[in-house]
N, C-alpha and C positions, 0 to 999 in steps of 0.2 A: 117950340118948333112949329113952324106954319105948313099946314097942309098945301098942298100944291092942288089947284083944280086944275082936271084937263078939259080945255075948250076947246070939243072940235068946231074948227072953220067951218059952216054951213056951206055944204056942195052944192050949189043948182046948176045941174047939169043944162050943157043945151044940145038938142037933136042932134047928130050930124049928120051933114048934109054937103055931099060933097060933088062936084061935077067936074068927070072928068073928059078930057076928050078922050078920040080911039082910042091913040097912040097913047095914053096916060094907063086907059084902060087892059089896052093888052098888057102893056107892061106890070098891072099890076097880078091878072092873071096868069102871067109865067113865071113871078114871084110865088105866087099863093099854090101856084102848081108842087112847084119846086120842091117847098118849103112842107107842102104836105105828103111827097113822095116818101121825102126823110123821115119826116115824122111815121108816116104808114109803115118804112121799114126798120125804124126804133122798137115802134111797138108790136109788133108780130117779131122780135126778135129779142124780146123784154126775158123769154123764160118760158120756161114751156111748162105746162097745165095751167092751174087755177091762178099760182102763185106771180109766176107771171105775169098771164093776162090782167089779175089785181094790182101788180107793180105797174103795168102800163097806164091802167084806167086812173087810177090813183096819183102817178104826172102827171095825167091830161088835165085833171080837175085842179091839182095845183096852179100848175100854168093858166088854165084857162080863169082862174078867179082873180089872180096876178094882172094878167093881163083886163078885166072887166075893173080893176082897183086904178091902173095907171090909165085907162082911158078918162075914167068918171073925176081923177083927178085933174088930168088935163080941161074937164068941163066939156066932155061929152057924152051924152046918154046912150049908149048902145042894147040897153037892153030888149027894144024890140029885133033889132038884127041877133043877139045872142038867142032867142027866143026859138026866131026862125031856125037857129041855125040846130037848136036843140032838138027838136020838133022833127027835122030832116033826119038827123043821125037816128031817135029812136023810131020813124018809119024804117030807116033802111033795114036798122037792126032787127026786124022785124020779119025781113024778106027770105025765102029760100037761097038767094044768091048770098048773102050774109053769115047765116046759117052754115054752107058749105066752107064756106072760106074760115070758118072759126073753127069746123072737123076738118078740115086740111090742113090746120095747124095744131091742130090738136087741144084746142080751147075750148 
């Protein structure tokens, strides 16, 4: 019996770089609005104390590696936007404004 090697396809990702106009623009930002309203009220409605807040945090990070897997397949490199974007969330989470919002759910 013959061993099977598995060959992964070498990724070289490439930047992306995308230009849009206004109207592309807004458009995308009433989607990304939207779309993270939902999410915001997924996860604040995940469960309440720890166990929940860890069921939320613990989608997020599924999805969000999901999603950094099917870009990098597609052949684009996003990790410095994924970066950025990490870097924001744990400033905020860092903030008194955050802080309240997590005892007013009870997080």
């Amino acid at each position: 019996m013959k061993k099977r090697k598995n060959k992964k396809s070498a990724i070289n990702p490439q930047p992306l770089e995308l230009v849009l106009d206004p109207v592309d623009t807004l458009k995308v930002m009433e989607k990304g609005t939207e779309v993270s309203c939902k999410l915001t009220e997924v996860l604040i409605n995940s469960g309440k104390g720890v166990i929940g807040m860890s069921a939320a945090v613990f989608g997020l990070a599924k999805v969000t590696v999901l999603l950094r897997h099917l870009i990098a397949r597609k052949g684009y490199d996003m990790s410095g936007i994924y970066n950025e974007v990490k870097q924001a969330f744990e400033e905020y989470a860092e903030t008194d404004r955050c802080q309240d919002v997590f005892e007013k759910h009870g997080l």
